[in-house]
N, C-alpha and C positions, 0 to 999 in steps of 0.2 A: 544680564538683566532679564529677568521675566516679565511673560506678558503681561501680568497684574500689575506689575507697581509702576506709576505713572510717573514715565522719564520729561525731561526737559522742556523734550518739541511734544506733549501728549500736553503739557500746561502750559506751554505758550501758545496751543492753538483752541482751546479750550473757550468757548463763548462766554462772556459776563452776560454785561449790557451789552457790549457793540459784539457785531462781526467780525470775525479776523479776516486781513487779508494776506496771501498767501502769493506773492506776486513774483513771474516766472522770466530768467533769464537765459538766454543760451552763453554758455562758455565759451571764449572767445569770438564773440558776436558784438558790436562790429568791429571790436578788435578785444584781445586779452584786456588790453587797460579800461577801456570801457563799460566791459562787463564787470569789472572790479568796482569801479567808482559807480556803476548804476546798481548795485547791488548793496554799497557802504549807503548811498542814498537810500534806497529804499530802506534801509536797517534806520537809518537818522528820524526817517517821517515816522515811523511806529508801525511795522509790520507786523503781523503776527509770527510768519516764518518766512523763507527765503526760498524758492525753488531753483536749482542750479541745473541746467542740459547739460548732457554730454553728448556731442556730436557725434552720428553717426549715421555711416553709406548708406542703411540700408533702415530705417524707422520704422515701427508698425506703426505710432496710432498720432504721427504729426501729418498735419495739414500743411498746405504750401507756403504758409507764410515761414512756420518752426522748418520744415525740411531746409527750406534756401538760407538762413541763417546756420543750421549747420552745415551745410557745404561751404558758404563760407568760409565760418572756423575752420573746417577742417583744412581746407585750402590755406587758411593761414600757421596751420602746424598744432593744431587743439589735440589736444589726447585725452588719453582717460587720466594719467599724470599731471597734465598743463590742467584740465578741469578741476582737479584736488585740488591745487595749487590756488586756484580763480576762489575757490569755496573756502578754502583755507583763511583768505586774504579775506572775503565777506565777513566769514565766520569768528573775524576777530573784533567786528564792531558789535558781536552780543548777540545778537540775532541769529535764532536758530537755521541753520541751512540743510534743504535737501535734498541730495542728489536725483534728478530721474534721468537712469539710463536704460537701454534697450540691456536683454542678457548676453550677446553674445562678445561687447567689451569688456564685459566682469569675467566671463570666463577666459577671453583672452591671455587678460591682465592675470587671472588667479582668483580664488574667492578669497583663501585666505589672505593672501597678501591686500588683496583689495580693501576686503576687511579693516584688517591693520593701520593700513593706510588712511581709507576715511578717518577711525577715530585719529588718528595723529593731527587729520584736519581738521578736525571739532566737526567733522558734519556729524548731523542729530539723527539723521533718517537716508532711508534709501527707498526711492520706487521704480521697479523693475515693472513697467505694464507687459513685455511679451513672454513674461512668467507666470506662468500659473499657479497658487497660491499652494496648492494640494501639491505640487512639484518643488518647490522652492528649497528646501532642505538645503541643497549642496551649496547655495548663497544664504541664505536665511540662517542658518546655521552659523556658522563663520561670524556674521554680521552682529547676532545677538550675543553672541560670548564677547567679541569685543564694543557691546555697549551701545550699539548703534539700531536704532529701529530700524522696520523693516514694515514698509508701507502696502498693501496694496488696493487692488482697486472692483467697485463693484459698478453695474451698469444695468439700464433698465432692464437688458434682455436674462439678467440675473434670476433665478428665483430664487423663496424665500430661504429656500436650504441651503443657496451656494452661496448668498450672502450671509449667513451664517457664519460658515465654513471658511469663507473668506476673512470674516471679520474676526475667527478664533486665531488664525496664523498672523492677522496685522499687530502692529506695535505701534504709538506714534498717534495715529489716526487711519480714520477707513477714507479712503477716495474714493468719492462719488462721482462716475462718469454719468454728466445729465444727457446725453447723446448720443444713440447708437453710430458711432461714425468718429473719425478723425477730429485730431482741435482746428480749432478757428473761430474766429470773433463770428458772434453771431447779432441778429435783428432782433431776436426775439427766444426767450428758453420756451422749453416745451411746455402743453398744454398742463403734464401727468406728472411735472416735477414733483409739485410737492408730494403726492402718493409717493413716488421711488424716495424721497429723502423719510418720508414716514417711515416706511419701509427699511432702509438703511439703518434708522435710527431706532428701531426695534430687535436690530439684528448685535448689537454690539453697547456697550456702556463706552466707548472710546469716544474722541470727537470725529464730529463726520465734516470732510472738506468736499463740497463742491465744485467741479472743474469742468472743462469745454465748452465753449461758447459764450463764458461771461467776460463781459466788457463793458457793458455800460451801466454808471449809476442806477438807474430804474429796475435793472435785476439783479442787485443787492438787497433791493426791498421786500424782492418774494422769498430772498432766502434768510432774510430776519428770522429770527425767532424758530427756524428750521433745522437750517445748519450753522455747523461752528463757526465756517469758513469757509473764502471762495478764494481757488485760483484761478490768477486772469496772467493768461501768456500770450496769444496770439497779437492781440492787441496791443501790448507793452513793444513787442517787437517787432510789429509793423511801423510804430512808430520812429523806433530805433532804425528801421530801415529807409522813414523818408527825412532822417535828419535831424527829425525833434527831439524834445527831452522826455523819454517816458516818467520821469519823475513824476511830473506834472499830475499826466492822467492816477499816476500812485496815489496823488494828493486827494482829488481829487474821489476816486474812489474810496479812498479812506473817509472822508467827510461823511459820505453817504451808508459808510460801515457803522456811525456812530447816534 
């Protein structure tokens, strides 16, 4: 697939009227069955795509809620395999699913075989955040012959050239980190958001998804009409960890997508 011709997850995350929302689970978190049935959920309510974790020891850009949820998993036997499997099993209620993993389980695993693999799970996309986009080749490569995007991510501290640059090597859509720093639900997004998603969105014709820190309805509102889409993980997953249904808050958010 080339980067011009607009795959699956490039038009299901693609804005109308509403917002997409783009809502994040960890693999085997708080258990494999769990993550399965909170992810066929979120596909029933009308998501736009599906984010799927793969656990791992050592994460660059999660915060303490995502890290202890995959330690979890991991502790319960989650792999980069058990993950396919979790995405597989979403990916079959419709809903586009996309993998983000750290790089060093993809090369583990193999690129191409990795590869391979995804599409056999119907996953639509993959995002690698401790890749560098101008680096990616030896995943990225693999990934696009067999049919799979290949996601990455831009951030304030970006300039105009490397989100560019960034947005020439993405597929899928460009991820917009609103936050210098780690995920986690936040109080408030930043002052200069909408300058960076301007920005973003100058830099590429693809959809632009917004992520870190969004959780609550009221910052859905500033990315109307900005961005394509927002993913919300910390939040979905805290909740998951004191018991509740993140569905819920899915619904929710979604109302305020519309």
């Amino acid at each position: 697939m080339s980067v011009t011709e607009r795959s699956r997850l490039e038009l299901a995350v693609r804005a109308d009227d509403d917002l997409k929302l783009i809502p994040y689970l960890m693999a085997g978190y708080p258990s494999r069955a769990a993550s399965i049935a909170h992810g066929r959920a979120y596909a029933g309510a009308g998501v736009g795509a599906i984010e799927v974790g793969v656990p791992h020891s050592d994460p660059l850009a999660d915060g303490p809620v995502i890290q202890r949820a995959g330690q979890v998993a991991l502790e319960g036997g989650m792999t980069v395999a058990g993950a396919l499997e979790v995405a597989s099993a979403i990916a079959d209620a419709g809903t586009p699913v996309v993998l983000m993993t750290c790089v060093n389980p993809v090369l583990a695993y193999g690129p191409d075989r990795f590869a391979t693999d995804c599409a056999g799970a119907g996953v639509a996309g993959v995002i690698v955040p401790d890749l560098p986009a101008e680096e990616a080749d030896p995943v990225a490569v693999p990934l696009r012959a067999a049919g799979v995007d290949t996601v990455f991510l831009v951030a304030p501290t970006s300039p105009d050239s490397r989100m560019h640059s960034i947005a020439d090597r993405s597929s899928g859509f460009v991820y917009c980190v609103t936050v210098a720093g780690v995920t986690g639900a936040r109080s408030d997004l930043p002052p200069r958001l909408e300058e960076l998603l301007a920005r973003a969105r100058q830099a590429t014709d693809l959809p632009v998804a917004a992520g870190f820190g969004i959780s609550q309805p009221e910052h859905l509102g500033r990315l109307r009409g900005r961005a394509d889409a927002a993913v919300v993980g910390s939040a979905l997953v805290a909740m998951a960890d004191r018991g509740q249904d993140p569905v819920a808050l899915v619904e929710e958010l979604l109302r305020a997508c519309r």
